[in-house]
MIKE-927082 format. One line per 10 residues: number of its first residue (from 1); for each residue x, y, z of N, C-alpha, C. Coordinates in pm, 1 decimal, m for minus. Atoms other than C-alpha are relative to their C-alpha. Layout:
NUM) X,Y,Z,X,Y,Z,X,Y,Z; ...
This chain:
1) 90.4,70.9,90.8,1979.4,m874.8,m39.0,76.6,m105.1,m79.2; m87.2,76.2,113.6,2054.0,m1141.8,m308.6,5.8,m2.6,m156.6; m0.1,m28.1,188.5,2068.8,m1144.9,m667.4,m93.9,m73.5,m75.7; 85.7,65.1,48.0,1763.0,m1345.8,m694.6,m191.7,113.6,m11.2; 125.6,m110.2,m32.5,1496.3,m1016.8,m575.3,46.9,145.9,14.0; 4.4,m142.5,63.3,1469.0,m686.2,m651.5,m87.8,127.7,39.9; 78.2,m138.0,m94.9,1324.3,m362.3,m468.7,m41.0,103.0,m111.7; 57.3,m112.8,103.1,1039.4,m185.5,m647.1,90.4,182.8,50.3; m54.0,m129.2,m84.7,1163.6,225.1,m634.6,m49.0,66.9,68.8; 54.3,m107.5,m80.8,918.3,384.3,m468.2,m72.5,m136.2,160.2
11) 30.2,86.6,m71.8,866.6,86.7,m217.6,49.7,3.4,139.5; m98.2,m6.6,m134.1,962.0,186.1,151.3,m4.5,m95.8,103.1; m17.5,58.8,m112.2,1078.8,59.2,471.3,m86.1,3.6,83.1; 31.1,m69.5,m167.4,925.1,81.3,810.0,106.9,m32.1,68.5; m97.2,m9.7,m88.7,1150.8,134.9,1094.5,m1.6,1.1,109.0; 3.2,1.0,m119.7,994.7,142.2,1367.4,38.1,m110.9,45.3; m107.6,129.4,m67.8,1146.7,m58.8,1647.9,111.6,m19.9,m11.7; m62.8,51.6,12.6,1388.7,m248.6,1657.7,48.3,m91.4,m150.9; 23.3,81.4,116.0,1318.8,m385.5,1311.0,m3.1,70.0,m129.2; 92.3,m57.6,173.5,1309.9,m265.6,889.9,4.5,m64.8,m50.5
21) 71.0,130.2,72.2,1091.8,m449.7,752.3,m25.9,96.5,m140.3; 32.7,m71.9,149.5,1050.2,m377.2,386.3,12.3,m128.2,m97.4; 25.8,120.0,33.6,935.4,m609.6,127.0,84.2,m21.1,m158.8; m105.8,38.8,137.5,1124.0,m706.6,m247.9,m126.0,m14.5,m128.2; 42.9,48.7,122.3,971.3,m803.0,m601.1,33.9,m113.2,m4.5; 9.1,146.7,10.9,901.3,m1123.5,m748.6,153.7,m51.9,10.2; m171.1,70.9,m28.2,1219.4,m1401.2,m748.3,22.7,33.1,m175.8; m57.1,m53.3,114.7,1317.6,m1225.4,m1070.5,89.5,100.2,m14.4; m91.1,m95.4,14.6,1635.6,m1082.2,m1175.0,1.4,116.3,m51.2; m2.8,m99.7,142.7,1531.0,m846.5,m1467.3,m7.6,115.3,89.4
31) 35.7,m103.2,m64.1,1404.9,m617.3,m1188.4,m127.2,73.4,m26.8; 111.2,23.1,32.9,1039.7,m632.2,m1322.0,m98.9,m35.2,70.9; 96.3,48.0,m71.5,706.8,m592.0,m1102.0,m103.0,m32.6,m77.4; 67.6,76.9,75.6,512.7,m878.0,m1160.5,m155.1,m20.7,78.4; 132.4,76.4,m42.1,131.4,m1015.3,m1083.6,36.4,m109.7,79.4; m16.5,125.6,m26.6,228.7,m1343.2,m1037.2,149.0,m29.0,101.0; m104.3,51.7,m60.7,497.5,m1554.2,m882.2,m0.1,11.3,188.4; m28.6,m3.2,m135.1,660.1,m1543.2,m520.6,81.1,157.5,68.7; m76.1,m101.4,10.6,812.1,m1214.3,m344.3,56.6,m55.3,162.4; m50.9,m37.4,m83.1,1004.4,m1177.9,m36.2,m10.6,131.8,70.0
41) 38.0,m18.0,m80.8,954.1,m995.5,305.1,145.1,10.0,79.5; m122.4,38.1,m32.3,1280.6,m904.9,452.7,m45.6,91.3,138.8; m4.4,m104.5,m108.3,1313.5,m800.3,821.4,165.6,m10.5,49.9; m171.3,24.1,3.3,1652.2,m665.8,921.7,26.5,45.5,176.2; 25.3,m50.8,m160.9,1704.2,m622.3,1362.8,94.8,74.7,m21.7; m112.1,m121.2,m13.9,1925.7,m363.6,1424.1,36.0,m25.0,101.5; m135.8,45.1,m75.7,2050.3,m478.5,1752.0,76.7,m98.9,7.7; m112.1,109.2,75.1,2228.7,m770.8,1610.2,1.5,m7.0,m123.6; m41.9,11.0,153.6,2231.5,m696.6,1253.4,m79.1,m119.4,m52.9; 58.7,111.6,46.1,2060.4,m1008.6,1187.0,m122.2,12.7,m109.1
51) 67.9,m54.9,97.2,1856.8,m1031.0,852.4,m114.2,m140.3,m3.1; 102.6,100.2,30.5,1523.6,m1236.3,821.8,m63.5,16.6,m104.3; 59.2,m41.4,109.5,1346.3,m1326.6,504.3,m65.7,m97.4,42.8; 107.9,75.4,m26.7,1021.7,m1470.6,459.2,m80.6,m7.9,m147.8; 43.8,42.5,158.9,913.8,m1623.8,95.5,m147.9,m1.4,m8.7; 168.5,7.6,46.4,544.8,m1535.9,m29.5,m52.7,m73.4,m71.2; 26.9,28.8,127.1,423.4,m1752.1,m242.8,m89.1,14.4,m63.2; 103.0,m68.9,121.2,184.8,m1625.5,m588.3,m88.7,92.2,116.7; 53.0,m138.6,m112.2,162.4,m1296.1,m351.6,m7.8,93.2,m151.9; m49.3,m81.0,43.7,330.3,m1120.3,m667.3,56.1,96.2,64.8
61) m121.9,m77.8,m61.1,568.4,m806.9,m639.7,m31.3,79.1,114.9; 11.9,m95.8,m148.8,580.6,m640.5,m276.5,11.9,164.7,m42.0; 6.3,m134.1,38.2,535.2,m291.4,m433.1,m9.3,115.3,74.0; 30.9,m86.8,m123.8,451.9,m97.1,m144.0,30.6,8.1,142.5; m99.6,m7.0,m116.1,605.1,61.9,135.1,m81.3,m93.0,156.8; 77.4,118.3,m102.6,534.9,m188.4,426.5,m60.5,149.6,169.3; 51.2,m112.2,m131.2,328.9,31.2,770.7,m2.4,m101.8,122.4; 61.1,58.4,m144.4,259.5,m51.4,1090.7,m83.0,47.4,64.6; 108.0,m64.7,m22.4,m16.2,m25.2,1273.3,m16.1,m100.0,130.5; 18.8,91.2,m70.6,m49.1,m160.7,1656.6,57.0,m158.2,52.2
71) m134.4,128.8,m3.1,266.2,m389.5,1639.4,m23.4,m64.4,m129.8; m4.7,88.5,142.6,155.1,m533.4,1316.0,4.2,70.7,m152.4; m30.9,m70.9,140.7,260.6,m455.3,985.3,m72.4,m44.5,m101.8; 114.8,92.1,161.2,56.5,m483.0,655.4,74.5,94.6,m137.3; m55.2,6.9,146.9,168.6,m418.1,274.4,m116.3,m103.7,m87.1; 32.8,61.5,115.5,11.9,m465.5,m59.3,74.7,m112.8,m114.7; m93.7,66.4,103.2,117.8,m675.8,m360.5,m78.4,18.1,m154.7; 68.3,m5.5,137.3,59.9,m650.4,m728.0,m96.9,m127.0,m53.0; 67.8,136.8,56.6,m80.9,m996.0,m726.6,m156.2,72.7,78.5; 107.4,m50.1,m50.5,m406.3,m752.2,m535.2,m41.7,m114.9,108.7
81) 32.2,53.2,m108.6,m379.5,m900.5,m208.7,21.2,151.5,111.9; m53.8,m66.1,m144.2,m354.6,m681.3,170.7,52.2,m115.9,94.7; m43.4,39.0,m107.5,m113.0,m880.2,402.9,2.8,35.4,110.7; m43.3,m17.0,m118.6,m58.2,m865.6,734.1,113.9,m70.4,33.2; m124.0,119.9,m45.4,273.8,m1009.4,860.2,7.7,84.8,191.2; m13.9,m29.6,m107.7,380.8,m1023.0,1245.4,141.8,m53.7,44.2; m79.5,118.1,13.6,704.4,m1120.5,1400.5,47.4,26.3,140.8; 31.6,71.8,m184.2,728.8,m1327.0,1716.1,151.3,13.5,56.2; m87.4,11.7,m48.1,1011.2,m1246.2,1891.4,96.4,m103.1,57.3; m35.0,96.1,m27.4,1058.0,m1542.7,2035.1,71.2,m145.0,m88.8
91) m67.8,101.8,109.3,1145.3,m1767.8,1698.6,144.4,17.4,5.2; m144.1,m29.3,68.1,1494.5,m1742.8,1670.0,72.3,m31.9,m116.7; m54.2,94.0,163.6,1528.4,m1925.6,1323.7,m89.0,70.9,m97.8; 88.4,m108.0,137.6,1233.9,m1705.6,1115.9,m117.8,57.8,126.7; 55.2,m46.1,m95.3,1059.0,m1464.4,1337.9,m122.5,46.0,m110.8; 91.7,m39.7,59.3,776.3,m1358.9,1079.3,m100.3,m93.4,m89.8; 124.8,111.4,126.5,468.7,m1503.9,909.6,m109.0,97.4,m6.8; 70.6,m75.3,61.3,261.4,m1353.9,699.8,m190.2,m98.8,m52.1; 104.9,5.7,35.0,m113.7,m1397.2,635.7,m77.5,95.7,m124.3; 86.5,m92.6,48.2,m344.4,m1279.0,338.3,m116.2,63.5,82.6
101) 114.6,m86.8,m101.3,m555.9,m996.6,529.1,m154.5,m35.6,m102.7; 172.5,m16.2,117.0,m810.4,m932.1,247.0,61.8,m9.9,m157.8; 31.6,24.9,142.3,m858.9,m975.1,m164.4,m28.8,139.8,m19.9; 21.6,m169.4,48.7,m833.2,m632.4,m336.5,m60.9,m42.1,m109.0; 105.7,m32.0,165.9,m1035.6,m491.7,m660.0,121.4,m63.4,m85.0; m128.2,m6.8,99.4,m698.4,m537.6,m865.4,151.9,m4.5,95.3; m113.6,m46.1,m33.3,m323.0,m520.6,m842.3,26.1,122.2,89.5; m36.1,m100.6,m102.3,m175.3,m303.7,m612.8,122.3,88.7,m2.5; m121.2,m52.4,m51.1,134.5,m79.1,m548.0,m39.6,145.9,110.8; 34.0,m124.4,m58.2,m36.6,156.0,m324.0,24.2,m9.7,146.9
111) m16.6,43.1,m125.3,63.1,171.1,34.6,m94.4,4.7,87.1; 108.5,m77.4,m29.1,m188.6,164.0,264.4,m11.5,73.2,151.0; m40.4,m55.9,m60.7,m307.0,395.0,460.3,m117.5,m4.0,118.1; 105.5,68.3,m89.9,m479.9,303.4,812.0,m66.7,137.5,105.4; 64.3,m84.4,m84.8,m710.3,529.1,1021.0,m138.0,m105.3,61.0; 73.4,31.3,m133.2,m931.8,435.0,1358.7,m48.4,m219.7,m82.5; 9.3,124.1,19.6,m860.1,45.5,1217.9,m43.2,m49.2,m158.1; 4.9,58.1,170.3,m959.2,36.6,850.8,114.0,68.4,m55.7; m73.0,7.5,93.6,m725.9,17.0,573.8,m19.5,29.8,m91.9; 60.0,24.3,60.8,m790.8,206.1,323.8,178.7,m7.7,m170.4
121) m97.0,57.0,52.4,m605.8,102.9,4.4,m36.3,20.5,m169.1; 44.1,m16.9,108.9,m581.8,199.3,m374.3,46.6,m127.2,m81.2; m118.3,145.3,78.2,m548.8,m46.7,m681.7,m58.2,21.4,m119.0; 33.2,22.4,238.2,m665.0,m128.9,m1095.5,m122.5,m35.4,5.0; 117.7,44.0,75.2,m933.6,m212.6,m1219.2,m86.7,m32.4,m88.3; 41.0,m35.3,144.4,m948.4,m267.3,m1560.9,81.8,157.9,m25.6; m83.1,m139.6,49.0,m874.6,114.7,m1711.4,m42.8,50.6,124.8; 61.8,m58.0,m136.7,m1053.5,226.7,m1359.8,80.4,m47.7,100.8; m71.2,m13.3,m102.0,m920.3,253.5,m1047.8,m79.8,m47.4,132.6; 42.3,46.2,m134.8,m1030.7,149.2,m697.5,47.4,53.3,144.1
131) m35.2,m4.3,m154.0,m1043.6,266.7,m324.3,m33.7,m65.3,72.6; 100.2,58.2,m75.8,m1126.8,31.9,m71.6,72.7,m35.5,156.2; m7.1,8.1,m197.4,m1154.6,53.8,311.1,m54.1,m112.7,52.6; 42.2,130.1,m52.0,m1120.3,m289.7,485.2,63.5,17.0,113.7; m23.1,29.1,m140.6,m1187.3,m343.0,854.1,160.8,m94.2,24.2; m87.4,53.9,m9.7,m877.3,m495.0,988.3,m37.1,m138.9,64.7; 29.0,100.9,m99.8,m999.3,m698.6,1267.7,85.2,m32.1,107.9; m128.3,61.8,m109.3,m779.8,m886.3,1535.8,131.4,m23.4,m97.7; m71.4,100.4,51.9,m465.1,m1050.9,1444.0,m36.9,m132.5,m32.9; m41.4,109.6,38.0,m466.0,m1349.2,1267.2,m119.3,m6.7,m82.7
141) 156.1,19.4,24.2,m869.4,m1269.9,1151.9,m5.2,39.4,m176.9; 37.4,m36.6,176.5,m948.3,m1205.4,751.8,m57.3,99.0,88.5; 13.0,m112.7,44.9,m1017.1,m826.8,672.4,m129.9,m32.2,m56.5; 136.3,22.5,54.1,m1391.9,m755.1,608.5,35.9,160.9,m75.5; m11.6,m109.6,49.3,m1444.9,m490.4,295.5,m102.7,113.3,81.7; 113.8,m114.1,m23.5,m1625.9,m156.8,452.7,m74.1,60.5,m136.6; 77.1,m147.1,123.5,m1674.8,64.6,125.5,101.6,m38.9,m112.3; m61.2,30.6,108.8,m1552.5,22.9,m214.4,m29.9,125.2,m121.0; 39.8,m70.5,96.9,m1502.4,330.8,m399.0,58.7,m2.0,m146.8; m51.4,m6.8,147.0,m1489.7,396.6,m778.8,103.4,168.6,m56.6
151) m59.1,m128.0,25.3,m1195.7,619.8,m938.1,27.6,m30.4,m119.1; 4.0,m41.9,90.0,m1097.2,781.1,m1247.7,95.6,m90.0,m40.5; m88.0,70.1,89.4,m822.8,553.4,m1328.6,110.3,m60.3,150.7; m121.5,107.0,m106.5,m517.2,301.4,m1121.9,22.6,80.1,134.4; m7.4,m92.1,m132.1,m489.1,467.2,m740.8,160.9,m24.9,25.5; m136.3,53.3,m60.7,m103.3,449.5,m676.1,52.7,27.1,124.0; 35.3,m58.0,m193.3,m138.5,673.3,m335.5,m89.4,45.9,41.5; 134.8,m75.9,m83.5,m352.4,810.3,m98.1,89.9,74.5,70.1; m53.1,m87.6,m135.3,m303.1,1084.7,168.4,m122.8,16.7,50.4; 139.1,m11.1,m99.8,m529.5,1136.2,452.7,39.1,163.6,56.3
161) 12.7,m192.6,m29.4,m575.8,1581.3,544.4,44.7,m43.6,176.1; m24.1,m31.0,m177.2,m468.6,1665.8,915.2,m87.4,m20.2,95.1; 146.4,19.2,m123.1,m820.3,1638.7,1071.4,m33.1,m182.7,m33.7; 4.0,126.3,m2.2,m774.0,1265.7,958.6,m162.7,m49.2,m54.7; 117.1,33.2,21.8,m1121.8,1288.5,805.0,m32.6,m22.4,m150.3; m22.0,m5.7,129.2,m1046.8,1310.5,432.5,90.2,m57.6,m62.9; m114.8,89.0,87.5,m875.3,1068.2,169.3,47.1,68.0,m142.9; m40.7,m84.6,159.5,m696.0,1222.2,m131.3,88.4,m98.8,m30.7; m34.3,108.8,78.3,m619.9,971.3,m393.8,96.0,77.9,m114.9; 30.6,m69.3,124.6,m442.8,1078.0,m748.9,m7.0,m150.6,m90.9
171) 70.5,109.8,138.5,m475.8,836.4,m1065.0,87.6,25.6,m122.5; m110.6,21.0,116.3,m270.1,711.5,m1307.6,m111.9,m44.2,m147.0; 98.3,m25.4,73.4,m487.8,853.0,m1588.5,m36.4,157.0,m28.0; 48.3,m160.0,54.7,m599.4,1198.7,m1771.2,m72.2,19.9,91.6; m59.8,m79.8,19.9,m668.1,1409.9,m1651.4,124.9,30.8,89.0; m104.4,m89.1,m62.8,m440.8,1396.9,m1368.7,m42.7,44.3,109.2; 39.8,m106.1,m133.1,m646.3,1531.3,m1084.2,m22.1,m89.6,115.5; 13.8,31.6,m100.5,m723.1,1441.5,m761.0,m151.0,m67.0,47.4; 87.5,19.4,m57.1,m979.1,1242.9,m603.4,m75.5,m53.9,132.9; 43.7,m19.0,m182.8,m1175.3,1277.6,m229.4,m68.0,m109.4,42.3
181) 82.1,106.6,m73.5,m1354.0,1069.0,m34.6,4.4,30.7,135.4; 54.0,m33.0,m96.8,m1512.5,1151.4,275.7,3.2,m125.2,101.2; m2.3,163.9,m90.8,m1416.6,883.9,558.8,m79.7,m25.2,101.6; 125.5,22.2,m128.7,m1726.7,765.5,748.0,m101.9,7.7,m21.1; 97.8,m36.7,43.8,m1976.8,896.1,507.0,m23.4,m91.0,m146.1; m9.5,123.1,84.0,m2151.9,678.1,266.9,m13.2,75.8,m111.2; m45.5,m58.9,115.7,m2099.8,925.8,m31.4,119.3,m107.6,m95.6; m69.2,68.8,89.0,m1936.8,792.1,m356.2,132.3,35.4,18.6; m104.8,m108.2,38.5,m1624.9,1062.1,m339.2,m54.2,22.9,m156.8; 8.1,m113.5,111.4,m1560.3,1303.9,m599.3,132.4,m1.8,m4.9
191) m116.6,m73.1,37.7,m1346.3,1473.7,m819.2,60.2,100.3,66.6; m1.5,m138.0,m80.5,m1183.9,1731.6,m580.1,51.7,108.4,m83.1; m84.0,m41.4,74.3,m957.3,1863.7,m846.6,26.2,m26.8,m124.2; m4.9,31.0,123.7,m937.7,1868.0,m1221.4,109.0,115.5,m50.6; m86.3,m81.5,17.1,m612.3,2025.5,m1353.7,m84.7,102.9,m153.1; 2.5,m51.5,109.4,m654.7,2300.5,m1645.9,m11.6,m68.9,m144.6; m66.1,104.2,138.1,m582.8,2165.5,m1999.2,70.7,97.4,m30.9; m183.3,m4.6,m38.2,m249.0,2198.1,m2053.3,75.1,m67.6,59.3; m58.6,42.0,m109.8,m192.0,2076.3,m1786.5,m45.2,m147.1,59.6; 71.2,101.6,m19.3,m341.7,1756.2,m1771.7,111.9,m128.5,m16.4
201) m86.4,129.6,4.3,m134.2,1380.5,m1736.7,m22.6,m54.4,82.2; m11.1,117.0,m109.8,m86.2,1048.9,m1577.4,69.5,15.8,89.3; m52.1,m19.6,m133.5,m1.5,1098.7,m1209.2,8.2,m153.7,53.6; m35.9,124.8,m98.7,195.7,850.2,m1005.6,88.7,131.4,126.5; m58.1,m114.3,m49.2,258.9,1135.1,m797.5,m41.5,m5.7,143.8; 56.8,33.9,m147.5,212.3,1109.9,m399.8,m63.4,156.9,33.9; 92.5,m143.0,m32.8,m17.6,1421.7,m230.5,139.1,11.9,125.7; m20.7,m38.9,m134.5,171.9,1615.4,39.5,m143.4,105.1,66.1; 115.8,m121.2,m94.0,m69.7,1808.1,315.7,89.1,57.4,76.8; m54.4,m96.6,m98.1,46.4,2094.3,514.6,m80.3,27.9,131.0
211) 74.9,m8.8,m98.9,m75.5,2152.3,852.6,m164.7,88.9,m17.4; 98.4,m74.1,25.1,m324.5,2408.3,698.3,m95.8,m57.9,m117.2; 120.3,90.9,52.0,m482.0,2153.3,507.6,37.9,31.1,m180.7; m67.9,m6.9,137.4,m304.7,2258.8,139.7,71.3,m97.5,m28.2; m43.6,130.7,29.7,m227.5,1994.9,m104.4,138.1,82.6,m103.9; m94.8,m77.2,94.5,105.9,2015.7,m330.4,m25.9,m183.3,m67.8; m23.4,142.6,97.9,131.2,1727.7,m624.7,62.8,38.8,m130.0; m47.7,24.1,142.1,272.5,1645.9,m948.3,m107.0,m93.4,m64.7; 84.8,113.9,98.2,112.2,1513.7,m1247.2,121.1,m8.7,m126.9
């Protein structure tokens, strides 16, 4: 990297391939994810070491771990965009370019998470929170929204259950609990989970699932 961009912490790689692609924060030193500005897009090959970057401009900070999905990779940004980037093998001077997919509710740092072609993707909303599942489409095509659900407060992850039919969100917000959403069904979601009191806080906490369909989290 250089001393001009800065890697949110919970912001991962992908690896598949031949390639890790993983994206940076704005062109700011402080180490501060921003709304605004430009971020960087770094892909690094692994069979020649060779490092490619690719400058966003007023994307804001690359907050979220970059996926792939069907050779193409997509990532959020705090400026509440969904990208898509692709990269052409054939360039030999900058192999990647990036497109805005779709326009989110809000800012973003949520990674997203793709099933049978939609995207679905948490973000802000004011003190509220947001889920929203957008068709992907082809390459190169704008992202149409499917469903736009409402949550208890900022979405920072999702997990999808083993039968791939269920979204579990948590929320950066009291109480702290968990919230569902049924993928395919035009239900609002729900609260699945409301901790005790006591036990109640702002979760930036990711869900694990176990093959038997049990969640473990932090709040």
């Amino acid at each position: 990297n250089d001393e001009e961009s800065c890697g949110f912490y919970w912001a991962g790689a992908c690896t598949e391939g031949d390639y890790v692609v993983f994206g940076a924060d704005s062109s700011n030193a402080d180490g501060n994810a921003t709304s605004d500005g430009s971020a960087v897009l770094y892909a690094y090959r692994k069979s020649d070491g060779r490092l490619f970057t690719e400058v966003i401009e007023n994307s804001g900070s690359i907050c979220s771990t970059v996926v792939k999905e069907n050779g193409v990779y997509y990532f959020t940004t705090k400026g509440g965009k969904l990208y898509e980037a692709v990269i052409n093998e054939t360039d030999t001077e900058n192999p990647i370019s990036c497109i805005v997919k779709s326009d989110l509710a809000g800012g973003s740092t949520c990674t997203p998470v793709i099933v049978d072609g939609v995207a679905y993707i948490g973000s802000s909303a004011g003190s509220e929170g947001r889920i929203q599942g957008i068709s992907l489409g082809g390459i190169g095509e704008k992202g149409s929204i499917r469903k736009l659900y409402k949550t208890p407060g900022e979405v920072k992850t999702l997990a999808i259950s083993p039968s791939g039919k269920t979204l579990y969100a948590t929320y950066y917000k009291t109480p702290g609990g968990i919230f569902a959403v049924n993928i395919g069904s035009m239900d609002d979601g729900r609260e699945y989970f409301v901790p005790d009191i006591g036990m109640r806080q702002f979760c930036i906490s990711a869900i694990a699932t176990d093959a038997d369909g049990t969640l473990y989290y932090a709040n």
